[in-house]
C-alpha positions as CSV (number, residue, x, y, z in Angstrom):
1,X,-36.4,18.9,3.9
2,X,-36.0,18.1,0.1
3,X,-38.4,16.0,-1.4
4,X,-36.7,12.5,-1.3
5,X,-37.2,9.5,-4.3
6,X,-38.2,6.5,-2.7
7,X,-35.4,4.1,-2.5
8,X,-34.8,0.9,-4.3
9,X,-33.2,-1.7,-2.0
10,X,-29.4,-2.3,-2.4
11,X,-27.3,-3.8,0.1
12,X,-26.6,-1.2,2.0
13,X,-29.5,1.0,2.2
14,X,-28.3,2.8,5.5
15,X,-25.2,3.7,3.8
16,X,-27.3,5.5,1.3
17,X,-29.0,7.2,3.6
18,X,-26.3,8.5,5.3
19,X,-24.6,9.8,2.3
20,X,-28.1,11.4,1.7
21,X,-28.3,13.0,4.6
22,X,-24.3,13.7,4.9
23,X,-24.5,15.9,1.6
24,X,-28.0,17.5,2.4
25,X,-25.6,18.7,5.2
26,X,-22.4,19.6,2.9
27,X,-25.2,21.8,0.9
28,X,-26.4,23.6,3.8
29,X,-29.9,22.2,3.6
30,X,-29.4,20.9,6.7
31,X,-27.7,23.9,8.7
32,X,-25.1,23.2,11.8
33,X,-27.7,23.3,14.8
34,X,-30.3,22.1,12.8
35,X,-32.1,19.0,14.5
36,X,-32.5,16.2,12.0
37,X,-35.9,14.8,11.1
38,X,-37.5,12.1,13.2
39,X,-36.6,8.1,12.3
40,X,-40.2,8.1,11.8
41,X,-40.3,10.7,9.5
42,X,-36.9,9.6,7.5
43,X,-38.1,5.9,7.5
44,X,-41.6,6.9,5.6
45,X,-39.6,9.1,3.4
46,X,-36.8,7.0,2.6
47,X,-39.3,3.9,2.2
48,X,-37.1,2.0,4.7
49,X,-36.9,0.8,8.3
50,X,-36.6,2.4,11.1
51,X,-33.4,0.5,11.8
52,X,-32.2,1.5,8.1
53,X,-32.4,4.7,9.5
54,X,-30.6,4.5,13.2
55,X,-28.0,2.6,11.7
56,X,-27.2,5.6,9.2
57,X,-28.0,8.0,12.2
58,X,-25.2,5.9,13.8
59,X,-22.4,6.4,11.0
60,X,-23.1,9.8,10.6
61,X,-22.6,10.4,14.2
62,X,-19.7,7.9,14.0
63,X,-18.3,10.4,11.2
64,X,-18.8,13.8,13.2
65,X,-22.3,14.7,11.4
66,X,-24.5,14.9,13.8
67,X,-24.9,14.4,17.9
68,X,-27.6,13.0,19.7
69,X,-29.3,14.9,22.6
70,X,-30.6,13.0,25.5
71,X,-34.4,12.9,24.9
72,X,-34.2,15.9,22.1
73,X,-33.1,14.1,18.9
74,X,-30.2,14.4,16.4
75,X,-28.6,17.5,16.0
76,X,-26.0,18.9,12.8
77,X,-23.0,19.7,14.9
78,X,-21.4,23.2,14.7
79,X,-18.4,21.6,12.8
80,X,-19.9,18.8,10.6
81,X,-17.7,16.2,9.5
82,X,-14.3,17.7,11.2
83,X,-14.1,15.3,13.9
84,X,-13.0,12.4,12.2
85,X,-11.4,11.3,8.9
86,X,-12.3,8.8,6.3
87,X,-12.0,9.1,2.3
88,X,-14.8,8.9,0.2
89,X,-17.2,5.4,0.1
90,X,-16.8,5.5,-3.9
91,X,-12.8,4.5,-3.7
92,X,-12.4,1.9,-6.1
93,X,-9.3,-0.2,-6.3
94,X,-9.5,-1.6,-9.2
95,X,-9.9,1.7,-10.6
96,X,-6.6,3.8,-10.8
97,X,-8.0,7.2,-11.9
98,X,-10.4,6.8,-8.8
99,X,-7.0,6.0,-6.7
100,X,-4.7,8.2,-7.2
101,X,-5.9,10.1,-4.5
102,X,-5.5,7.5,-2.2
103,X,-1.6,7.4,-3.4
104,X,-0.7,10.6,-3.1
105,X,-2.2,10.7,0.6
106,X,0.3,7.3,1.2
107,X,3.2,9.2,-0.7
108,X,3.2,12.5,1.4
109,X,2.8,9.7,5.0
110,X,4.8,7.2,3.9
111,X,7.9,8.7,2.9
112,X,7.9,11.2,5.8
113,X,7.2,7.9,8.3
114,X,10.1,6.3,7.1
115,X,12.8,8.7,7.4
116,X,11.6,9.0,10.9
117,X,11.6,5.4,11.8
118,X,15.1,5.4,10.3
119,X,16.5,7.7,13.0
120,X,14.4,6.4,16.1
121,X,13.8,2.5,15.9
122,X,14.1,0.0,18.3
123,X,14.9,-3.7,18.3
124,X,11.6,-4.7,18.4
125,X,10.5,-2.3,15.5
126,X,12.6,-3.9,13.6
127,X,11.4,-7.7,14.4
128,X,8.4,-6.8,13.8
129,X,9.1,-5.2,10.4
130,X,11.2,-8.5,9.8
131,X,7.9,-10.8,10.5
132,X,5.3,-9.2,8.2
133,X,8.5,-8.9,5.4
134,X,8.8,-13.2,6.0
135,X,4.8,-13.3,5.6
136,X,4.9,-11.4,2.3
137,X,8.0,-13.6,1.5
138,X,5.8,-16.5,1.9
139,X,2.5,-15.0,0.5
140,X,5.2,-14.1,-2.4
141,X,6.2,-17.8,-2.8
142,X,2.6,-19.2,-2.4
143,X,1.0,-16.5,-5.0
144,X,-1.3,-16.0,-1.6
145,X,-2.6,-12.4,-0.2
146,X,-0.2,-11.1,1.2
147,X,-2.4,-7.8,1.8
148,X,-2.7,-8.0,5.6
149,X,1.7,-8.5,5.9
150,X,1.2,-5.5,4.0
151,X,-0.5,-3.2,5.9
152,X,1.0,-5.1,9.1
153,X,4.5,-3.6,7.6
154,X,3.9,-0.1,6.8
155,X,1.8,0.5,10.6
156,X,5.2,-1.7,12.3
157,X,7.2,1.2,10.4
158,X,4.6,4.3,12.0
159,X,5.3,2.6,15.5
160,X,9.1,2.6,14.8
161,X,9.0,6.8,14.6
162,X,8.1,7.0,17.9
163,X,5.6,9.4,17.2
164,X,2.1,8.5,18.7
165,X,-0.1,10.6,16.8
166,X,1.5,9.6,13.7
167,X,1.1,5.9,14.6
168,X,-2.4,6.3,15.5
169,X,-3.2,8.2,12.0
170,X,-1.7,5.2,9.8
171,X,-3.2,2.4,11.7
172,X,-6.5,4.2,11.5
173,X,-5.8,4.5,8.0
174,X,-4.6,1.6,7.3
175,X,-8.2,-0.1,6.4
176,X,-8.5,2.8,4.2
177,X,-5.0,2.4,2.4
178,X,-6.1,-1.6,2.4
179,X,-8.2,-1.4,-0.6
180,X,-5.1,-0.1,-2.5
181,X,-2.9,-3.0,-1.9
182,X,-5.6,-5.1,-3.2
183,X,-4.3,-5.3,-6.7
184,X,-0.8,-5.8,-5.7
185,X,-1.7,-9.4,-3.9
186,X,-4.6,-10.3,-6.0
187,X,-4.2,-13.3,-8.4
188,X,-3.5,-11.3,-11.6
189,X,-1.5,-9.1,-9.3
190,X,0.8,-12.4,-8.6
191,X,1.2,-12.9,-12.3
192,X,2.0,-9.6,-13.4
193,X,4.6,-9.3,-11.1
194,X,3.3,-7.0,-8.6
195,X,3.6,-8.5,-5.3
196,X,7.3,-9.8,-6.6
197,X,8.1,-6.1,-7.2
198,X,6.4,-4.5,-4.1
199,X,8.5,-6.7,-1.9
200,X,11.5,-5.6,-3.3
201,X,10.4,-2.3,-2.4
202,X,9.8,-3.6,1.1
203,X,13.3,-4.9,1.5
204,X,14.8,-1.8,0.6
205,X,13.1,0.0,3.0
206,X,13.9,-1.9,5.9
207,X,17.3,-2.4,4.9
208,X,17.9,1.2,4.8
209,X,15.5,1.6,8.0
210,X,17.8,-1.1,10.2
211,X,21.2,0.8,8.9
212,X,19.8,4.0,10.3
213,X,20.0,5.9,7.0
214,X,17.1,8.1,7.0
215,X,17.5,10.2,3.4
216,X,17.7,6.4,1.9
217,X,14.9,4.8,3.8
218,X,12.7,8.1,2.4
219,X,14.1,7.6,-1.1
220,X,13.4,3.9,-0.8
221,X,10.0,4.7,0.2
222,X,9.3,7.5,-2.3
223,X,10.6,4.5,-5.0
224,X,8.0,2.1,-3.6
225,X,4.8,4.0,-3.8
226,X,6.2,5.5,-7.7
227,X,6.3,2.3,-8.5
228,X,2.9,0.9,-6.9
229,X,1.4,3.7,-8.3
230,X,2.7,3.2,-11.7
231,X,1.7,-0.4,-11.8
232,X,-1.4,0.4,-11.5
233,X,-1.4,3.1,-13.9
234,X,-1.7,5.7,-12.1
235,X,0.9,8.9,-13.3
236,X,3.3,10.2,-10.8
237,X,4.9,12.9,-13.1
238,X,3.9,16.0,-10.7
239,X,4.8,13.9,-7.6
240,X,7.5,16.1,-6.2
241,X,11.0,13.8,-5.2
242,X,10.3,13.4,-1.4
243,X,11.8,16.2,0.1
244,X,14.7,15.9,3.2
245,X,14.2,16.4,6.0
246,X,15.9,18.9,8.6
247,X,18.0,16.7,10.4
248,X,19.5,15.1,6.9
249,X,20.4,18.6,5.4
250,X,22.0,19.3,8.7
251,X,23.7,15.9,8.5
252,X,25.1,16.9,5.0
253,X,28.8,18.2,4.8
């Protein structure tokens, strides 16, 4: 084990511990099979609790990392970190260089779940796209956060495709993709415009989404997330146009 500076005490002092430990791993200091120090030994190197330390042996765990064996410890597992999915901790919203990652991830996802839910939603799909679109109307109108209606929108278009593994990806990333809409419902987001503009984005999807016309709810989509992204800065100019589909060039004349 490396030697290890003594920690100061930040707020979350588990979470730098983990992230510790979760890139001695990506470095190969800690080896797949490898069985991880004691708490007792990480809490006296670390200069923190013992419960500092099972609480970032429970998120790396949590992550893939590492797996406990009944009465043997914490192991690396073969495949570290491929069992789940998270982007990095350092994500900052207000920060559009550090989120343009995070936008191109929603563009590729976004797009493709909206041509889908254009061919293959139901009646209730659609009320319940039509009930987070009223909340961001109001939030819209009130200059309130309207960041929850958000996110409530895009998962209600993931469960319109029909597609449970794609549902189940967006709404577990939808706390991830939170953070982005941040800026949009925020109060200087209000007064810019942004939340005024993203809604109009919304409407054009679902429009397009009700009438069944998948090639214009992707477009629509594509538009939105351009034109998020450029709001907040961030430069779209080697985003590829969202591609069709099979079905649409097969609908073509």
């Amino acid at each position: 084990m490396p030697q290890i500076a003594r920690l100061t005490r930040p707020s979350q002092l588990s979470e730098t511990v983990s992230k510790t430990i979760e890139q001695w791993i990506a470095d190969g200091v800690l080896a797949p099979g490898v069985k991880l120090p004691t708490e007792k030994t990480l809490s006296a190197e670390f200069g923190v609790s013992r419960a500092v330390v099972r609480e970032a042996i429970s998120r790396l765990k949590a992550e893939g990392y590492v797996a406990s064996r009944q009465g043997a410890g914490a192991f690396v597992e073969a495949r570290p970190g491929q069992a789940s999915f998270r982007l990095a901790d350092d994500v900052d919203a207000a920060d559009p260089a550090a989120m343009v990652h995070v936008f191109e991830l929603r563009y590729i996802v976004e797009t493709a779940a909206a041509a889908l839910a254009a061919r293959r939603h139901s009646a209730p799909d659609l009320a319940r796209m039509r009930e987070a679109l009223q909340r961001m109307d109001q939030a819209v109108a009130a200059c309130a956060d309207g960041a929850q209606a958000d996110d409530d929108f895009h998962v209600a278009i993931a469960a319109a495709t029909g597609n449970p593994a794609l549902q189940r990806f967006i709404r577990f990333m939808g706390h991830q993709f939170f953070d982005s809409r941040v800026p949009t419902w925020s109060a200087q987001g209000h007064a810019a415009g942004r939340a005024a503009a993203a809604q109009a984005g919304h409407q054009r999807m679902f429009e397009a989404i009700a009438a069944g016309d998948a090639a214009g709810a992707r477009e629509a989509a594509r538009q939105h997330m351009v034109e998020a992204a450029r709001r907040l800065g961030i430069d779209t100019k080697d985003w590829d146009p969202a591609p069709q589909a099979p079905w649409e060039e097969e609908a073509l004349p």
